[in-house]
C-alpha positions in Angstrom: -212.0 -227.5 31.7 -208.6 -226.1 32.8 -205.7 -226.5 31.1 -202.1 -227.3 33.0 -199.5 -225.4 32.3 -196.5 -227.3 30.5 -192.3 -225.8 31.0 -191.2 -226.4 27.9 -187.6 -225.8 29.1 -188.0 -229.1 31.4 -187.7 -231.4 28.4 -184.6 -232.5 27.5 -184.1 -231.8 24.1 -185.1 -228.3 24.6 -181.6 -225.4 25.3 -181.8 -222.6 27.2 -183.7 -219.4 26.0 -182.7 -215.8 27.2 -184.0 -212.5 26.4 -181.2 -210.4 25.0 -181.3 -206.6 26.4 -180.9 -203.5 24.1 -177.1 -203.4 25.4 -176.7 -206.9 24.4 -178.3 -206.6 20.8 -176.3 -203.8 20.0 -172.9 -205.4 21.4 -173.8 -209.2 19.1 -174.4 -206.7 16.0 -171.6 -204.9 16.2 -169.6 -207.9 16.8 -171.0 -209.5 13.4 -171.5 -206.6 12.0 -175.5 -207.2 10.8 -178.5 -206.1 11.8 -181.6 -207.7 13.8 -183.2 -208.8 10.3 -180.3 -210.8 9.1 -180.4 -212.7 12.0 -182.2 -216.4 11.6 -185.7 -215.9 12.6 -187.9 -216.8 15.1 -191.6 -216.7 15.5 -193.5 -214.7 18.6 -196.0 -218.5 18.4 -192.9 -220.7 19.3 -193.7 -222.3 22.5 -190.1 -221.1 23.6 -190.4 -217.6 22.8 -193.9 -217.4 24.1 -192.6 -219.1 27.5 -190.1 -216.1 27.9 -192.9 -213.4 26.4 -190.7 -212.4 23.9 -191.8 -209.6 21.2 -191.8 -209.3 17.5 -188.6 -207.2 17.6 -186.3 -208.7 20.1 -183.5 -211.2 19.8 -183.2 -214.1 21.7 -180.0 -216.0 22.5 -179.9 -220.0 22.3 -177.5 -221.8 24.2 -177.2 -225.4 23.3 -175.1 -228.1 24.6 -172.4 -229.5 22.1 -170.1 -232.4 22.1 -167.6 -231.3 20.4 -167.8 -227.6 21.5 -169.2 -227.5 24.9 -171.4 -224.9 24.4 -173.1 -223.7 21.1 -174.6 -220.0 20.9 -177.2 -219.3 18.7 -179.3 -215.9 18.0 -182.6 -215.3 16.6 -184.6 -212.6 15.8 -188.1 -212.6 16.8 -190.8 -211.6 14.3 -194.5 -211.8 14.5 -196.6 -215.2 13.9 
């Protein structure tokens, strides 16, 4: 039996993930002044973080859509699970 492949991002209550670079992890750190663990986690099994193949190790950045904002950003720190 094969199993079809679901986007996760095509459902409407799920924002935008992106793979930070090393450039861009070290520029949102310095800018809060924290390092990658004090970041809100996220595990490598979310169906999010496994749909962009992200690593134990990376951060991810979360852009959600807000009302009163526009635009929320979010970052999370990937760890292994």
């Amino acid at each position: 039996m094969s199993e079809k492949k679901v986007n996760v991002f095509d459902h409407l209550l799920v924002p935008k993930h992106t793979l930070l670079s090393q450039e861009e992890v070290e520029k949102v750190l310095n800018k809060y002044r924290i390092k990658p663990y004090q970041l809100p986690k996220i595990k490598t099994s979310d169906p999010a973080a496994m749909a962009i193949q992200a690593q134990s190790g990376d951060v991810i950045k979360i852009l959600r859509k807000s009302h009163t904002a526009g635009e929320a950003i979010a970052y999370r720190y990937v760890v292994e699970g």
